[in-house]
N, C-alpha and C positions, 0 to 999 in steps of 0.2 A: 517634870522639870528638866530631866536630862537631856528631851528628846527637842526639846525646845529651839535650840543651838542647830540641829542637823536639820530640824524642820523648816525654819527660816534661812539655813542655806539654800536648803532645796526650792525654796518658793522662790529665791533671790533669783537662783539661778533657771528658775522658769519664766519669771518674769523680764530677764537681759535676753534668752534667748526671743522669748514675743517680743522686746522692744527691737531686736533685729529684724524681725520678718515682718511686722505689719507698719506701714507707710502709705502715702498714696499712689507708689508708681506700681502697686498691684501684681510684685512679682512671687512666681510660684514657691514653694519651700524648695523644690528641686537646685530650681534657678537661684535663689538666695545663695542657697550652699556653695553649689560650685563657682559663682561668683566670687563669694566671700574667700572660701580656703581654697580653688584652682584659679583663681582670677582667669574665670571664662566668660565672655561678654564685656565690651568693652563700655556701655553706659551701664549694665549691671553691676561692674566691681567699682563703679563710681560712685551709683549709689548705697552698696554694700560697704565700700571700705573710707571712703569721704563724706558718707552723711550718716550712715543708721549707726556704725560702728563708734564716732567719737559719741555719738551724743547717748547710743547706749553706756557708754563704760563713765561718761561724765555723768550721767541720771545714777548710776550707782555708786559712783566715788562722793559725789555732792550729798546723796541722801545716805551714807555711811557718816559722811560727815557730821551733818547736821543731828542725828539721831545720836549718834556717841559725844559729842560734844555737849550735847542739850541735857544727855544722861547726868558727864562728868560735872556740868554746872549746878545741877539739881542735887548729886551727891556732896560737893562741896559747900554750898550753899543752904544746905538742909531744907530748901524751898521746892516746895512740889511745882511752884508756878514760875521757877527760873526759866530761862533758855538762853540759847547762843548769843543772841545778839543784847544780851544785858551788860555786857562790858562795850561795848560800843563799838564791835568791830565790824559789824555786817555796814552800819550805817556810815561808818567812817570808810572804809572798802566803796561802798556805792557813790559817797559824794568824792572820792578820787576818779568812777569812773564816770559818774555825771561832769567833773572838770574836763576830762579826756572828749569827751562828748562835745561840751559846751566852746571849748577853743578850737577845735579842728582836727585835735594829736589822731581822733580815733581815725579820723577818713584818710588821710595821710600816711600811718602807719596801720600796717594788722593786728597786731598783739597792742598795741598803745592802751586799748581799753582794759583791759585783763593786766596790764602791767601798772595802769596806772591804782586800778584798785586793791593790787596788792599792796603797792606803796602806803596806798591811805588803811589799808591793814596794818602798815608795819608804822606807823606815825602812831595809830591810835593806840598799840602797845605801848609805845614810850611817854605817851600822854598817861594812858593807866597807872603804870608801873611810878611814873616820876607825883601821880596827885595822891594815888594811896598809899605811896608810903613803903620802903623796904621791907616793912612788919609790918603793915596795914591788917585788918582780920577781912572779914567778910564786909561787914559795915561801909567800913571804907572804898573795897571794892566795888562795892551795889554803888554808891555814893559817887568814883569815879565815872562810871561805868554810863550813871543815866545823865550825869553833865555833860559828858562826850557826846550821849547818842543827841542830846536834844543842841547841843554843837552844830554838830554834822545835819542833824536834820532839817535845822536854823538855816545854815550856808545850802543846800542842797536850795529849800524852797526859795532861797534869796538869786541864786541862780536862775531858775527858771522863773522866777517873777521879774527877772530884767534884762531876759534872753530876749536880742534883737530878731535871730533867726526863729518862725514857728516851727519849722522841719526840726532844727535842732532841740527844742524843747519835745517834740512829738516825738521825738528817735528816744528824750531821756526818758519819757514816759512812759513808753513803752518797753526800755531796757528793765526800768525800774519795778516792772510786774512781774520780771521772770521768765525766764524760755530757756533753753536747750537746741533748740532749731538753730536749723547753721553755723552749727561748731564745725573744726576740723581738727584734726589731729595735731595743729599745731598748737589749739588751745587743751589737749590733752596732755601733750609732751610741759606743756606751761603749769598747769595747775596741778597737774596728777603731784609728782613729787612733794609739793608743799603740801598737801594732802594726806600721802600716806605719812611724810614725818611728822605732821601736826598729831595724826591716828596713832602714831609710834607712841609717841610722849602722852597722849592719852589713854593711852591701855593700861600702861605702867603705872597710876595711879588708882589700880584695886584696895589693896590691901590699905591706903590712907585713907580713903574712902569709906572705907569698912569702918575702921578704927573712927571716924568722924561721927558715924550714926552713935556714940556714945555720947558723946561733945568732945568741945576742943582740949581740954583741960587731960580727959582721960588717953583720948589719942598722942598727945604728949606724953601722958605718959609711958605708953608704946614704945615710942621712940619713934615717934612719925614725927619730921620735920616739916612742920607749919609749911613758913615763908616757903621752904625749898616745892613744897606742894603746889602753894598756892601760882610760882612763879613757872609749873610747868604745866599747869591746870591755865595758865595765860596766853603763855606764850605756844600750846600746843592749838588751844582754838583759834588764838589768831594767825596761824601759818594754815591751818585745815577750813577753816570758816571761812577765811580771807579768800584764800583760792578761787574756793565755792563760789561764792557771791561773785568774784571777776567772771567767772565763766559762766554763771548761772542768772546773777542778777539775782535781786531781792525774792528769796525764797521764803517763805514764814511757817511758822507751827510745827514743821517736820521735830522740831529737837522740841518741844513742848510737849506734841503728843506721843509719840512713839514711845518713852519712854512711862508715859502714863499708863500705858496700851498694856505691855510686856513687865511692868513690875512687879502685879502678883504671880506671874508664871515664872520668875524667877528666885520665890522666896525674899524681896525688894532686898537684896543683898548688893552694892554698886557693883564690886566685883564681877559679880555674874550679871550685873543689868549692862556693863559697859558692851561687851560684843553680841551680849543680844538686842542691844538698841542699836548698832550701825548697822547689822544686818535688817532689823524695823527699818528703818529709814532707807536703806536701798531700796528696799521691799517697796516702800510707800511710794517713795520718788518717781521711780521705776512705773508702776502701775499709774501714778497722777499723770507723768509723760506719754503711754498708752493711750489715755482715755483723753488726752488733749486732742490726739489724732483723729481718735473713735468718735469723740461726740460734735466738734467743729472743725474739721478736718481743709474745709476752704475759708474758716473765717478768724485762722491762725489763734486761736484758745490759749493764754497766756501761762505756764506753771504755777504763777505765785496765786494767780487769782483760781485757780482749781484750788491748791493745798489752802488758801485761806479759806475758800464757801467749803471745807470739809473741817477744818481745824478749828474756825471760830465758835460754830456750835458748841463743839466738843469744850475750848474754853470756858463757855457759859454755862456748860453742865458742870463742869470741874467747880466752879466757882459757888454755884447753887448747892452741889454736894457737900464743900465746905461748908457753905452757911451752914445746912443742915447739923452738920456734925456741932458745931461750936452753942448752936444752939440748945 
């Protein structure tokens, strides 16, 4: 269990270096390099420093994300089968940038879309926070959480059911699967930050975490403050999650599975599950972004739909292994 932590770095950091060197414009390791850190070649540091580079460091920010967040939801929540987007942020995030999409803001402005789904990140907090209640528990949460999503998911399809443009419904449809293709640095300078402060405020909640796997009642007694928990267990996915999804588009499973993966090698302690599930999920992200290249490399392979035909199985196993057990 110790080695757990240095191993998943090191995989992480195996896996950021391949997402830099393989692509389709077929350039050497040599050539990679000196492009990347002597910026020698002048189409090679372009595709070294403007295409492989944001989209590696956003395949690993996004899948830290998503894996620590899906952790922290699960240890608050006591629910093995929580994830990120149960509070309703990913879905409220998407249909800010399905609006973005749907009026014009994104073609007109560059960031418009990434900026617009932050926004519906930071709506759907204040949505949460104002139906569950200052003291709200978990119940209410979960409660909040699936009104919103099926909200957002309501107006989402309500948009594209009565989108005049087809290009504009086929741009949402396709945002809406997921990619990392054709980022640049300015969507890195945009999202990174809300990301790593979302990760900040998520670290910081081990130790309540801990105290929870007792129940509520005992963790108070602790001296772990509920509300204050719960309020930064919200507001920390909705600034890292939020981001995510601007720049990524609807991603699924990553915070579901990952932490299912890596909990008995961590003793299921939150604590110690929180950064070995953002380093899982870089890991996983990383690799699904890989193999988008490697397996349909001309006929553009979407993120959400690789991590979903990997994740959904595994859901149905999860769920079959409960039966088993209750039975």
């Amino acid at each position: 269990m110790k080695l757990i932590l240095p191993l998943l770095a090191l995989l992480v950091a195996l896996l950021f270096a391949a997402s830099l060197l393989i692509g389709p414009a077929g350039l050497g390791l040599g050539e990679s390099l000196r492009a990347l850190f002597r910026g020698e070649g002048e189409a090679m540091v372009l595709v070294m420093r403007e295409i492989r580079l944001p989209r590696a460091i956003l395949g690993l920010m996004a899948g830290a994300v998503l894996g620590l967040s899906g952790a922290a939801m699960q240890g608050y929540l006591r629910n093995p089968l929580a994830e990120p987007g149960l509070i309703g942020v990913s879905s409220s995030a998407a249909l800010g940038a399905v609006l973005a999409l749907q009026t014009g803001l994104a073609a007109t402005l560059p960031l418009a879309l990434p900026l617009a789904a932050l926004a519906g990140a930071g709506a759907s907090v204040l949505l949460v926070l104002v139906m569950a209640g200052p003291r709200g528990g978990a119940l209410a949460l979960i409660l909040a959480g699936i009104a919103l999503s099926a909200l957002s998911g309501a107006v989402t399809s309500l948009v594209l059911n009565l989108s005049p443009n087809p290009f504009a419904a086929m741009e949402i449809v396709h945002w809406m699967m997921g990619s990392l293709a054709d980022r640049s640095m300015s969507h890195v300078w945009l999202a990174v930050p809300f990301m790593v402060a979302g990760m900040a405020a998520l670290l910081t909640l081990g130790r309540g975490l801990d105290a929870l796997t007792l129940g509520e009642d005992a963790a108070q007694s602790m001296g772990v403050n509920l509300p204050r928990l719960r309020l930064v267990l919200i507001l920390g996915t909705a600034a890292s999650v939020g981001a995510a999804v601007a720049v990524a588009g609807a991603v699924g499973f990553v915070g579901l599975v990952v932490p299912h993966l890596l909990r008995p090698l961590v003793g299921a302690r939150p604590s110690r599950l929180l950064p070995a599930a953002a380093l899982g999920g870089a890991a996983m992200l990383l690799a699904a972004d890989i193999a988008t290249r490697l397996i349909a490399p001309d006929r553009d392979l979407k993120l959400g739909v690789l991590t979903a035909l990997v994740g959904a199985p595994f859901f149905l196993h999860l769920i079959w292994r409960m039966r088993r057990v209750e039975a």
